[in-house]
C-alpha positions in Angstrom: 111.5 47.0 62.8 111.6 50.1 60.2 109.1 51.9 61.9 110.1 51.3 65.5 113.5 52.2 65.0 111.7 55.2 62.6 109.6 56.3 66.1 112.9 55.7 68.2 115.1 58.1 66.0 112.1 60.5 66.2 111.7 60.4 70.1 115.1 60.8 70.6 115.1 64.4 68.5 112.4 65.6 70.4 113.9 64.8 73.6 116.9 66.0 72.5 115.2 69.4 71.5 113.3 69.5 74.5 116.1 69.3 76.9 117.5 71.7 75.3 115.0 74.6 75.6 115.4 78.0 77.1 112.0 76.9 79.3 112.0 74.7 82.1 109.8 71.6 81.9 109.1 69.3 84.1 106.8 65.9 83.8 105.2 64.7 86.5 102.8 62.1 87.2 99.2 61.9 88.5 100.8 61.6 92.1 102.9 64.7 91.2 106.4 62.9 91.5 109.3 64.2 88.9 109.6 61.8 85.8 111.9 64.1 83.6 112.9 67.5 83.5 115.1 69.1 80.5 118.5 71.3 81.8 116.6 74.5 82.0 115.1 72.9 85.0 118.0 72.4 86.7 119.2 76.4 86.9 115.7 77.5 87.3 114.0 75.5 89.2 117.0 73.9 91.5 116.2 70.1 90.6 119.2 67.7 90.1 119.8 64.5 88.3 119.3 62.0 89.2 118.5 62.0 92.7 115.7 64.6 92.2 113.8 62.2 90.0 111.0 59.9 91.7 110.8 63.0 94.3 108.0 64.8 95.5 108.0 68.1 93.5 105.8 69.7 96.0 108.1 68.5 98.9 110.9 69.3 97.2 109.8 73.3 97.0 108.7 72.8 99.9 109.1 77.0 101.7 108.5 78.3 98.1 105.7 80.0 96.5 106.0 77.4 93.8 104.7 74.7 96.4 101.8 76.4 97.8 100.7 77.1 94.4 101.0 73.2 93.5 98.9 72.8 97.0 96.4 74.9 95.7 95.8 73.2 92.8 97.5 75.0 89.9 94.4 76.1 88.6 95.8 79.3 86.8 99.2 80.3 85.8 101.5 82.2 88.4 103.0 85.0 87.3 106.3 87.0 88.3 108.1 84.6 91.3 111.4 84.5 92.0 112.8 81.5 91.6 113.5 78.7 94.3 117.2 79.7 95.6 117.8 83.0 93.6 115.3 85.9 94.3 117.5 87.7 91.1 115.7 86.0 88.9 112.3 86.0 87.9 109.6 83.0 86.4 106.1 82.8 85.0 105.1 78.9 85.7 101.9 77.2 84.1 100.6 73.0 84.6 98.9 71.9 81.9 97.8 68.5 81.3 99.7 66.1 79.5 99.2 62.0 78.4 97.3 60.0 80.8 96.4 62.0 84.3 99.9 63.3 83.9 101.3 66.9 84.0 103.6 69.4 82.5 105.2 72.1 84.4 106.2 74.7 82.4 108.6 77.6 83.7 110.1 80.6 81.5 112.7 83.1 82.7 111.3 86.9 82.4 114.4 88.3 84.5 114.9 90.6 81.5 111.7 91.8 81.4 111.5 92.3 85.0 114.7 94.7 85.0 113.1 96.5 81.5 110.2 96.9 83.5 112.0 98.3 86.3 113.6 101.0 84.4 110.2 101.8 83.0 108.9 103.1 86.5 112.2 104.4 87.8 112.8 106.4 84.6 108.7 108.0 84.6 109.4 108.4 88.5 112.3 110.0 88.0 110.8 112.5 85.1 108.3 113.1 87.3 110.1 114.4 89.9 112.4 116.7 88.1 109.0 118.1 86.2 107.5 118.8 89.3 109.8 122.1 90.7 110.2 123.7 87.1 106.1 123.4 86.7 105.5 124.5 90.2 107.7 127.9 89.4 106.3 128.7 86.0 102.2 128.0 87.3 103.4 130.0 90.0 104.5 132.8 87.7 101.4 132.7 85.9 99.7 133.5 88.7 101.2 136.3 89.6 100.2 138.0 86.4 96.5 139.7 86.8 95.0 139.7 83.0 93.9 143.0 83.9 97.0 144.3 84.1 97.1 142.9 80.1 93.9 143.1 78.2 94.9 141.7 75.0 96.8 138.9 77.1 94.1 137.8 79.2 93.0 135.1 77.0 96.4 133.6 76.5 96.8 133.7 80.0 93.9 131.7 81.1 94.9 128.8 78.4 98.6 129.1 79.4 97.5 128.5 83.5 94.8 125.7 82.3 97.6 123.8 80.6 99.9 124.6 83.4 97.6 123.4 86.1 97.0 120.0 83.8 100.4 119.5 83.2 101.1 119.4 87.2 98.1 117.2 87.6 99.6 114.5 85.1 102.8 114.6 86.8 101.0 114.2 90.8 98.9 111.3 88.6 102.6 109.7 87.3 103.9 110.1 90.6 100.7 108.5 92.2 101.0 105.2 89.8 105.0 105.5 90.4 104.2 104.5 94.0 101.4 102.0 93.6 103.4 100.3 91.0 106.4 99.6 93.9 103.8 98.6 96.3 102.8 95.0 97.1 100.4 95.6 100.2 98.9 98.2 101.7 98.9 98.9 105.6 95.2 97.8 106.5 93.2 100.7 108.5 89.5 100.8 108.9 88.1 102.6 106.0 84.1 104.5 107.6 82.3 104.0 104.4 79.9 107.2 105.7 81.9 109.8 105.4 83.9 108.8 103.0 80.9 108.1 100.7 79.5 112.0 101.9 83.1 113.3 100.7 82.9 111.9 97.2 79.2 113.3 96.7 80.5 116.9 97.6 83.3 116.3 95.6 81.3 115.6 92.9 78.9 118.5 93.6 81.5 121.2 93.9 83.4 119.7 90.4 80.0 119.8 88.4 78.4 123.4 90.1 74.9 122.2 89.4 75.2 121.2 85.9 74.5 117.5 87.5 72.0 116.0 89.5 74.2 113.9 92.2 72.2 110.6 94.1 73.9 108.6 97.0 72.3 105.8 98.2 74.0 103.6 100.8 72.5 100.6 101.1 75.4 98.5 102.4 76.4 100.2 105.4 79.1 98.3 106.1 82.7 99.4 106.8 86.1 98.7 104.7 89.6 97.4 105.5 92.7 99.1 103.6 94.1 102.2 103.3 92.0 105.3 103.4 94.2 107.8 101.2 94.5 105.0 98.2 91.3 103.7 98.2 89.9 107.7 98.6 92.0 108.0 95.1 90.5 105.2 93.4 86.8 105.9 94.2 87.5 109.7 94.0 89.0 108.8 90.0 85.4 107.4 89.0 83.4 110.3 90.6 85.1 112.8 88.7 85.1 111.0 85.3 81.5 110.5 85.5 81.0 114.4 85.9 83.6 115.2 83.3 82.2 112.7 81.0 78.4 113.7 81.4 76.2 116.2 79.3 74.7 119.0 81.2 71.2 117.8 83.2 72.2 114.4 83.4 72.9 112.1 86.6 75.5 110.7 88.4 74.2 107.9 90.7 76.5 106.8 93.3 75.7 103.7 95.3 77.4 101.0 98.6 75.6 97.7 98.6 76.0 94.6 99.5 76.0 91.3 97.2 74.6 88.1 98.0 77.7 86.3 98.3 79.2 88.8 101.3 81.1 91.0 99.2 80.7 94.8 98.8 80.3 96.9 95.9 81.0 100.8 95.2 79.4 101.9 91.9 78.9 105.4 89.7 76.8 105.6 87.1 76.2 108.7 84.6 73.7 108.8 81.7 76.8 110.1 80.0 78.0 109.1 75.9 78.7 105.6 76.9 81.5 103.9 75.9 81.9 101.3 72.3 82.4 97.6 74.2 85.9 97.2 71.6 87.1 100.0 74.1 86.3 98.7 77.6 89.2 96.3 77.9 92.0 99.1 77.4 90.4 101.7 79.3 92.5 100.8 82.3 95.6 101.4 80.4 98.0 104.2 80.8 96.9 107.9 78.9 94.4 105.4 76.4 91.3 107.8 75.2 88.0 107.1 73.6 87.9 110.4 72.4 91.3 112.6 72.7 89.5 115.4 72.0 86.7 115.0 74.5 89.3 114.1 77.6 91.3 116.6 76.7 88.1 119.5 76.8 87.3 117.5 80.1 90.8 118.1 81.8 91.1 114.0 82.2 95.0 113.4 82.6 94.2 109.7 80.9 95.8 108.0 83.8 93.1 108.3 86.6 91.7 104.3 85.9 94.8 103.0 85.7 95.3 104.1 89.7 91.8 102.9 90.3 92.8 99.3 88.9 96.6 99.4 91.0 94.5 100.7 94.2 92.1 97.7 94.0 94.8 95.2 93.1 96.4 96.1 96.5 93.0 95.5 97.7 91.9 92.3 96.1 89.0 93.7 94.5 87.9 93.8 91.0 86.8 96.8 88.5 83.6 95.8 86.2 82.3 97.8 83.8 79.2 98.2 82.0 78.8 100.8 79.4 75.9 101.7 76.3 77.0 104.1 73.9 74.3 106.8 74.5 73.0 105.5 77.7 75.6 106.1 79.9 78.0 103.9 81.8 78.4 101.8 85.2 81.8 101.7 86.8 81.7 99.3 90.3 84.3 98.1 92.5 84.0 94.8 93.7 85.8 94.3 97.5 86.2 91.0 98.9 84.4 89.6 102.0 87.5 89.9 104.0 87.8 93.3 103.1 84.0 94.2 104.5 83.7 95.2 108.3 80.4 96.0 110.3 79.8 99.6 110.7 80.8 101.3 113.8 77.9 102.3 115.8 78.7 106.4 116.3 79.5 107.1 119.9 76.4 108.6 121.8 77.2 111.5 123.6 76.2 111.9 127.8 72.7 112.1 128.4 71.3 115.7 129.1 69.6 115.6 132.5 
């Protein structure tokens, strides 16, 4: 009697503390009907006491994303939603498995990291913008003065418009990641893989003015759904990094193929420095640098793969990348079946008589 009334005492603390917490939590069964939830619950997920026990949780979200993600399965977390009956606020959700085929919903209120986050872009969106007029005048102004005119200036002159010209290029790159950062969907355009893949060799061509030797090799020949100006950006980014980023006489190797399982993939490879793999995971983050010193010589603005990783969010694609220091690096974007469209045949012209 002791020890039941020890495990009694016990169970009621913890349920006690639980209903308590800041976090929502819900227990279901295997059949996904509400056995408990805790009073964070109630304000964050809309369920009342005591009708709302015994129901159906999926029914009872029914119109929310919260229910179709329960439809799917509930596999992996879901992340940033507002919550059922107050868009204002925000939620991360995660099921994880509890007691016998049961389940545990788990909700947390990031709100407050939504708004900080907010802030975040309209503050470097706003920076942008008022850095863009002042830096436009004084590159502007630089050019107007010939070095000839000033011998003994010409060489500070030639750094002072390098920096200039960088300096406007990080603030078009901030304003680029300003917008893609808003964004939640692109407006879907056929993308001709052709000459957009003939583009990006030039490009590459006029940037490295034959220190490189630049390969296409388009084996897909397939066509792409999304936006052409973004996903120009984004493929455009890794061109120019692997010429920036390679040693005189090497190679950059760009190629369009198609996988096995439908899916196409747009890859650059250089037989660059290569990059240490305790790296690879941060190199989509904002201004992060192997080397400072070597981006900087390069003219990288440090934020060209963090658009590359925005643009293919928007597109449901993924970046992998496979790098060996002293070898050289490969940098592919995988796109989605959906996203793949048969090449246009090119209109034939009228037959000469």
């Amino acid at each position: 009697m002791h020890r039941s009334r020890r495990l009694a005492s016990s169970l009621h603390d913890l349920r006690h503390a639980a209903a308590h917490l800041p976090d929502a939590i819900v227990l279901l069964d295997r059949h996904q009907r509400v056995r408990w939830f805790n009073h964070a619950a109630e304000s964050l997920l809309g369920l009342r006491r005591p009708h709302d026990r015994g129901v159906f949780l999926q029914a009872r979200l029914h119109g929310t994303e919260l229910a179709d993600w329960l439809q799917g399965g509930a596999a992996e977390p879901l992340s940033d939603v507002s919550a059922p009956g107050q868009p204002s606020r925000h939620i991360n959700l995660t099921l994880l498995p509890f007691g016998h085929q049961q389940r545990l919903l788990l909700a947390r209120d990031i709100s407050h990291l939504t708004r900080l986050e907010q802030i975040r872009r309209d503050f470097v969106a706003n920076v942008s913008h008022e850095l863009r007029t002042p830096l436009t005048v004084i590159h502007g102004y630089l050019e107007l003065l010939d070095p000839e005119d000033v011998p003994a200036l010409a060489p500070v002159l030639g750094e002072m418009r390098t920096q200039s010209k960088r300096m406007g290029q990080i603030v078009e790159d901030l304003l680029t990641l300003s917008r893609l950062e808003t964004q939640d969907r692109v407006v879907d355009e056929r993308v001709p893989m052709a000459p957009l893949l003939a583009t990006l060799r030039k490009e590459a061509e006029a940037l490295s003015q034959g220190r490189h030797r630049v390969t296409l090799d388009d084996r897909a020949h397939v066509d792409l759904l999304g936006s052409p100006k973004d996903l120009h950006s984004a493929l455009s980014n890794l061109v120019s990094n692997a010429v920036r980023y390679t040693p005189t006489d090497g190679t950059i190797a760009i190629r369009w193929e198609l996988a096995p399982d439908g899916s196409a993939i747009y890859s650059v490879s250089d037989t660059g420095f290569g990059i240490p793999a305790d790296h690879l995971s941060r190199l989509t983050e904002r201004f992060y640098r192997v080397s400072s010193s070597r981006s900087r010589e390069s003219g990288g603005t440090g934020l060209g793969l963090s658009i590359v990783k925005h643009v293919l969010n928007l597109h449901q694609a993924q970046l992998e990348i496979r790098s060996t220091p002293g070898q050289g690096s490969t940098f592919a974007c995988r796109f989605g079946h959906a996203r793949v469209l048969p090449a246009e045949e090119p209109e034939s012209g009228p037959l000469e008589p």
